[in-house]
Structures are given as structure tokens and as C-alpha cells.
C-alpha positions in Angstrom: 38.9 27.6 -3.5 40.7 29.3 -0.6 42.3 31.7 -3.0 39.2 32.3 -4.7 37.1 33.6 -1.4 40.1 35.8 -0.5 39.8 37.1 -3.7 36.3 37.8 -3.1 36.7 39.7 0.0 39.0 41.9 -0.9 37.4 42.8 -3.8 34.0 43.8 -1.6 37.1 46.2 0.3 37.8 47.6 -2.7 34.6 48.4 -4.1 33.5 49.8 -0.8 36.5 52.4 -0.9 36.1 52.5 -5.4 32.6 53.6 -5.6 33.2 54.7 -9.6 32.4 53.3 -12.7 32.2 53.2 -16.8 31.8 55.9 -19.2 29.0 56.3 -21.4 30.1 55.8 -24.8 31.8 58.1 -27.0 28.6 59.1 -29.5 26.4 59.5 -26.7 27.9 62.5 -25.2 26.1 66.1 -24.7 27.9 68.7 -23.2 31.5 70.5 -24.3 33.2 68.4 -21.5 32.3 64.5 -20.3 34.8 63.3 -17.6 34.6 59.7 -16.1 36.1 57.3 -13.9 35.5 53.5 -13.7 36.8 51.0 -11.4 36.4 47.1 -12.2 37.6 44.4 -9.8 37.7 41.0 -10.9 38.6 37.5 -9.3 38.7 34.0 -11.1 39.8 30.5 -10.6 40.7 28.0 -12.5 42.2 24.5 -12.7 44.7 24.1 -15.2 44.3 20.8 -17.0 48.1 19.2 -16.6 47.6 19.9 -13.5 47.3 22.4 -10.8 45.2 25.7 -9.9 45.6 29.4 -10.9 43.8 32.2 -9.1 43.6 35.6 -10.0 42.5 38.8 -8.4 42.2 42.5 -10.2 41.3 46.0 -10.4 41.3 47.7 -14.1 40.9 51.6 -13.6 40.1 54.0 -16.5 40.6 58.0 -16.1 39.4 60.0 -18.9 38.2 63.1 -20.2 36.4 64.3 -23.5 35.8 67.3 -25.5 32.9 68.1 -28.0 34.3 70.7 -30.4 31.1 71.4 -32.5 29.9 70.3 -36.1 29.8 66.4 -34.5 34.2 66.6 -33.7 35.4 64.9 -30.3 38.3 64.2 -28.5 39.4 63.0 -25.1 42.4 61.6 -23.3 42.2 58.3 -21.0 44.8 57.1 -18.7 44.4 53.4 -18.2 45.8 51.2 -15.5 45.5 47.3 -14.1 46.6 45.6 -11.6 46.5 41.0 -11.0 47.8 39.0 -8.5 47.9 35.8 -9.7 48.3 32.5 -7.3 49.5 29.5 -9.1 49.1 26.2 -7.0 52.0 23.2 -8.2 50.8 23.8 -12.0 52.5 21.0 -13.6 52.8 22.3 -16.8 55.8 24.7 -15.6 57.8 22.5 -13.4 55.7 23.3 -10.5 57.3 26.7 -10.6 54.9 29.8 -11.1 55.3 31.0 -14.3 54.6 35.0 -13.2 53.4 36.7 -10.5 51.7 40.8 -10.4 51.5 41.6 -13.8 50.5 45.9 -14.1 49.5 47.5 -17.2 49.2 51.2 -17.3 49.1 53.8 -20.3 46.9 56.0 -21.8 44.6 56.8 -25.5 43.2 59.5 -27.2 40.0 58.6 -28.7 38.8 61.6 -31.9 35.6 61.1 -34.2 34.4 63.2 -36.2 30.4 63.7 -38.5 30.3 62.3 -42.1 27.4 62.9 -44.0 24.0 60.8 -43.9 24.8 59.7 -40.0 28.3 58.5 -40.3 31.0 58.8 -37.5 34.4 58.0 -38.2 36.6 57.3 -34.8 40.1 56.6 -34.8 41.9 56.0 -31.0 45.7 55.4 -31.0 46.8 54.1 -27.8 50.5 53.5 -25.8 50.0 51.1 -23.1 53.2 49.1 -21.3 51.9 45.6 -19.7 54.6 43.6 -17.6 55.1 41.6 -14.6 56.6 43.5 -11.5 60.7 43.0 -12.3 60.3 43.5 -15.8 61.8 46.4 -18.0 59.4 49.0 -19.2 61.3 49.6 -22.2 60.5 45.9 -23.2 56.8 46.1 -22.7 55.3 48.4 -24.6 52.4 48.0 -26.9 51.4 50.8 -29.2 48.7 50.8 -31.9 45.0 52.5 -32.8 41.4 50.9 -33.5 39.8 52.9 -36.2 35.5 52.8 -36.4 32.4 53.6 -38.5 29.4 53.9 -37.2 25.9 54.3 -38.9 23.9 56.0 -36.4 20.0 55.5 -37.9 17.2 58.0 -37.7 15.8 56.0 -34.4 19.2 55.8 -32.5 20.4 52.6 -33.4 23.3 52.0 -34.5 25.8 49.6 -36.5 29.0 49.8 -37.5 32.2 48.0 -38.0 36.0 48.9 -36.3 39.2 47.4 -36.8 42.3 47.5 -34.5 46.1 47.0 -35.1 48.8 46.6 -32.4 52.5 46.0 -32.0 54.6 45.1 -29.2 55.7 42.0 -27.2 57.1 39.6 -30.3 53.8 40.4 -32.0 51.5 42.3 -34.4 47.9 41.8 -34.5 45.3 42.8 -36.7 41.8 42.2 -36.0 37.9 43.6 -37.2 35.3 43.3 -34.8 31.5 44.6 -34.7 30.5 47.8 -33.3 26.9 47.4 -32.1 23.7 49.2 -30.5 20.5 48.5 -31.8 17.2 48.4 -30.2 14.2 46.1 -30.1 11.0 47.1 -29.3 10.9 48.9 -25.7 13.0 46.9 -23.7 15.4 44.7 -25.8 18.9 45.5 -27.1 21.8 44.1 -28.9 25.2 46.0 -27.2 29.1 45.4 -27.1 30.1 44.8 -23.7 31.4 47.6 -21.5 35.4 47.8 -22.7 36.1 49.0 -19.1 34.3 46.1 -17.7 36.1 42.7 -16.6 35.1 40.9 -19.9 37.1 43.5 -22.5 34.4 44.4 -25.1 35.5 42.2 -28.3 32.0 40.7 -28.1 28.4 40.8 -28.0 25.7 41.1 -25.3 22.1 41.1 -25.2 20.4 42.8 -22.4 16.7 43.5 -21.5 15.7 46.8 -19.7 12.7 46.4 -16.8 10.8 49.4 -16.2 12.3 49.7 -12.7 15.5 50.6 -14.0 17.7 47.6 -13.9 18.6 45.9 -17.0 19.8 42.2 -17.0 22.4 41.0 -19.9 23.9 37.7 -21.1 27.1 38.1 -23.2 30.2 36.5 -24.5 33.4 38.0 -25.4 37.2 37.0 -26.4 39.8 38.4 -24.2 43.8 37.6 -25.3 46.2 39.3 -22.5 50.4 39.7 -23.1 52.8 40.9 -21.3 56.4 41.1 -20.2 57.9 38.8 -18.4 60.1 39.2 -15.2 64.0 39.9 -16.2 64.7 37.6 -12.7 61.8 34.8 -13.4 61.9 31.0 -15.3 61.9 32.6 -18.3 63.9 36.2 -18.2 62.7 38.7 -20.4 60.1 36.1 -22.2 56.3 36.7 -22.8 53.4 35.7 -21.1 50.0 35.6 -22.7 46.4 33.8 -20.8 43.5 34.1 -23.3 39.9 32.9 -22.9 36.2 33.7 -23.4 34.3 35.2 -21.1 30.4 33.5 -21.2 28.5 36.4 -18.6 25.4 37.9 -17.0 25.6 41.2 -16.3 22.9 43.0 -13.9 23.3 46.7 -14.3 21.7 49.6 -11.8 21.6 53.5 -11.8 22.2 55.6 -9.0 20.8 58.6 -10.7 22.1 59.9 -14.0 25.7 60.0 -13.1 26.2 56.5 -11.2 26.1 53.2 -12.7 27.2 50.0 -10.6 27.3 46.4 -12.5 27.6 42.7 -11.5 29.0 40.5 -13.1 29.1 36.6 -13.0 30.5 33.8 -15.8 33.0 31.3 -16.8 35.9 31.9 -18.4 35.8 29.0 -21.4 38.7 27.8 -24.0 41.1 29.0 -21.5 44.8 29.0 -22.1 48.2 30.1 -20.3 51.5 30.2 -22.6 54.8 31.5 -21.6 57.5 32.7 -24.5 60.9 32.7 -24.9 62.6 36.9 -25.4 62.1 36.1 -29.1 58.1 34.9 -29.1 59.4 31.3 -29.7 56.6 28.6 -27.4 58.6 27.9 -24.2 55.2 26.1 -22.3 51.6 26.5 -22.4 48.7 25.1 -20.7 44.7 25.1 -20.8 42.1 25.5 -17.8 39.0 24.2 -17.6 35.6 26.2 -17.2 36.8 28.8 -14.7 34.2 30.7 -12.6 34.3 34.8 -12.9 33.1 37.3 -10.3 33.6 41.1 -11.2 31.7 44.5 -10.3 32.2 48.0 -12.5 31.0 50.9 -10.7 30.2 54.2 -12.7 30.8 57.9 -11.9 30.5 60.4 -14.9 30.8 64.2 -14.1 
């Protein structure tokens, strides 16, 4: 747990010097031009069950910009970019040896929708991202793909709709359909996705309840599968590392005025798994971890 209160001191440092945060989504935007930036640090701990710990500690940072062309038409450009340290502590499973160390992801989307008729929007968001551990080649990591959407927006602002996204890279190609949800009930009550910038991802569901004073409180769930390249000098040259899991969350979310959001967040990581892969994808060794705790802020700043 040593690893784990380190963790949570330097992410206080960083948020004290990363006072940013999330975007507001893409349908709710106003002006010609929305611009954001959202900082996310993150810490969790976990023992694995063969044996040993794993700690982790993280910043994901989203950049973007986007355009509103008229007649319902939008486009952006965000540049994306993460950063973990991860601690392993004699995890059995791999020989005692660590099986990776600072894994990085950076790369950038373009998110465009577009009106249909009786409330539609149609969204489609191709994205080039390269995710590998420091020592790997970035010619070997890439991961390229799009998530396409259609959203019913209803005469009372709730909306429903349905997205599905397709990726290749790193041995693999995945295909996936997942809900796109924001719907209202009563006053005070709604059903959301979770923030995609925040530390959860947002391939899930939360339901949050607004007070009057302006804080809202949510409890969510999510799945979150993570890949990338292995070092070309590690165990495992050149293989494949993956650690999946589902976030189970509160979230406790304040505003700083209309341009300045700041969340907390705090969880367990369940159904946890580590995996490392040979060059080719084939199962070199894997791992799970139990219930792992999960501490992570998002700070907002829209202009």
C-alpha cells in the first residue's frame, strides 16, 4: 500500500498544477467554435491472485477543438495522450520479473455528425492512436479504427441511441456495439454514459442525481480492455500486453461556473486481468487481481 499512497500524492501535485477538465459532449454544443481540455489522474492497486502486487499511477489528457458548420454539421480534432507507471511487486505469475513498465499512448481523432430528419444525428469518429511501453517501436503499435453513432434526440432533450466501434492493431481486431445514453427523470434523476475522458473509459452506464446546490452524485460501471506494445528489450520482445477490468464507481461532480467542471472519483476495479502475448498474439502468461481500489479526479476547462 506504500505504492498506492505515493501514488496518491503525486496525483494531488498534479492536479494542483492540471486545473482542466472534460468536454461537454459533442450534441450539446452552441457556438461556431467549443475548445476543451481535460486532465484525469488515476492511481490503483491491486493484488494479483498467483501472487504478488501491481500498482499503477496515470494522467490521461485530451486536447480538442470543434466546429459547428450550420444546418446541425460538426467537426473537431482531438489529440489524445496517457501516461502509467506501473509497479509490479514479485508477481508470480511472470517469474517474479515485471512484465512492463511506463506504457504511453498518444494520437489523435476527428469526431463529424451531421442532422437527419425527425431528431436524428449520425456521428462517425475515426481515430489513429499508438499505445506502447517506453522501448517499444512506434511503428508496431499502432491502432487505427472509427466508432460510428445514432442518436435520437427527443422533443424534451433526452436522448438514446446506439454506436458501434471497430479497431485494428496489436494482433487484433475488435468489433463492438455499445449504448449511447442521456435521458432524464423527473428533475433531478438521469441515466448517462460515463465521461470517455474520465478514468473509467465510457463503455458503460451511470446513474447520477443532481441536488439543487449544484453537485450531482453518480454510481456507474463500465468495461475498460487496455493493449499495447511491448518493450523490444523486455521478457517478451516485441509481444503484447493487455490488463482489462470493470470499473464499479461513484462519481461526485462540481462546477466552477459554466466553464469549469472538477470530478472525484472512487471504486474498485472488478474481473481484473493482466496477459502478456507473444509478437504474433499467441498467450505467453496471464494473471487475475482481486477487487482493486481506484482513486481518480477529472478536472474541466471548456473555452
Amino acid at each position: 500500500m506504500a505504492s498506492f499512497r505515493r501514488g496518491v500524492r503525486s496525483a494531488l501535485v498534479l492536479l494542483a498544477v492540471l486545473g482542466f477538465g472534460y468536454a461537454t459532449p459533442l450534441l450539446a454544443q452552441e457556438s461556431s467554435w467549443k475548445s476543451f481540455v481535460s486532465v484525469s489522474p488515476v492511481i490503483e492497486d491491486a493484488s494479483l491472485d498467483a501472487g504478488g502486487d501491481m500498482s499503477i499511477g496515470g494522467v490521461l489528457v485530451r486536447l480538442g477543438t470543434l466546429h459547428d458548420f450550420g444546418g446541425g454539421t460538426r467537426a473537431g480534432f482531438t489529440v489524445n495522450y496517457d501516461y502509467f507507471d506501473y509497479s509490479f511487486d514479485r508477481p508470480v505469475a511472470f517469474s517474479g520479473v515485471a512484465p512492463w513498465d511506463k506504457v504511453q499512448r498518444y494520437g489523435f481523432s476527428t469526431p463529424v455528425s451531421f442532422a437527419g430528419g425527425d431528431g436524428w444525428v449520425f456521428g462517425v469518429t475515426p481515430s489513429f492512436d499508438w499505445f506502447r511501453e517506453n522501448g517499444a517501436a512506434s511503428s508496431e503499435a499502432l491502432v487505427w479504427g472509427a466508432t460510428m453513432s445514432a442518436v435520437k434526440i427527443y422533443s424534451n432533450g433526452n436522448q438514446l441511441g446506439l454506436g458501434v466501434a471497430a479497431f485494428d492493431g496489436l494482433e487484433e481486431t475488435r468489433i463492438f456495439p455499445f449504448p449511447i445514453v442521456n435521458w432524464r427523470f423527473g428533475n433531478n434523476w438521469r441515466l448517462i454514459n460515463p465521461l470517455a475522458a474520465g478514468p473509467t473509459g465510457a463503455a458503460g452506464l451511470e446513474l447520477d442525481y443532481e441536488f439543487d446546490s449544484g453537485w450531482s452524485l453518480g454510481i456507474g460501471a463500465a468495461w475498460r480492455k487496455t493493449r499495447f506494445r511491448l518493450s523490444e528489450s523486455g521478457p517478451v520482445a516485441n509481444g503484447v500486453g493487455q490488463i482489462s477490468g470493470a470499473p464499479i464507481f461513484l462519481r461526485a461532480k462540481v462546477d466552477f461556473g459554466p466553464a469549469t467542471t472538477m470530478n472525484f472519483y472512487g471504486g474498485v476495479i472488478a474481473a481484473g486481468n493482466i496477459r502478456v502475448e507473444g509478437p504474433s498474439g499467441n498467450l505467453v502468461r496471464e494473471d487475475d487481481f482481486d477487487l482493486a481500489p481506484l482513486v481518480g479526479f477529472n478536472f474541466v476547462s471548456r473555452f
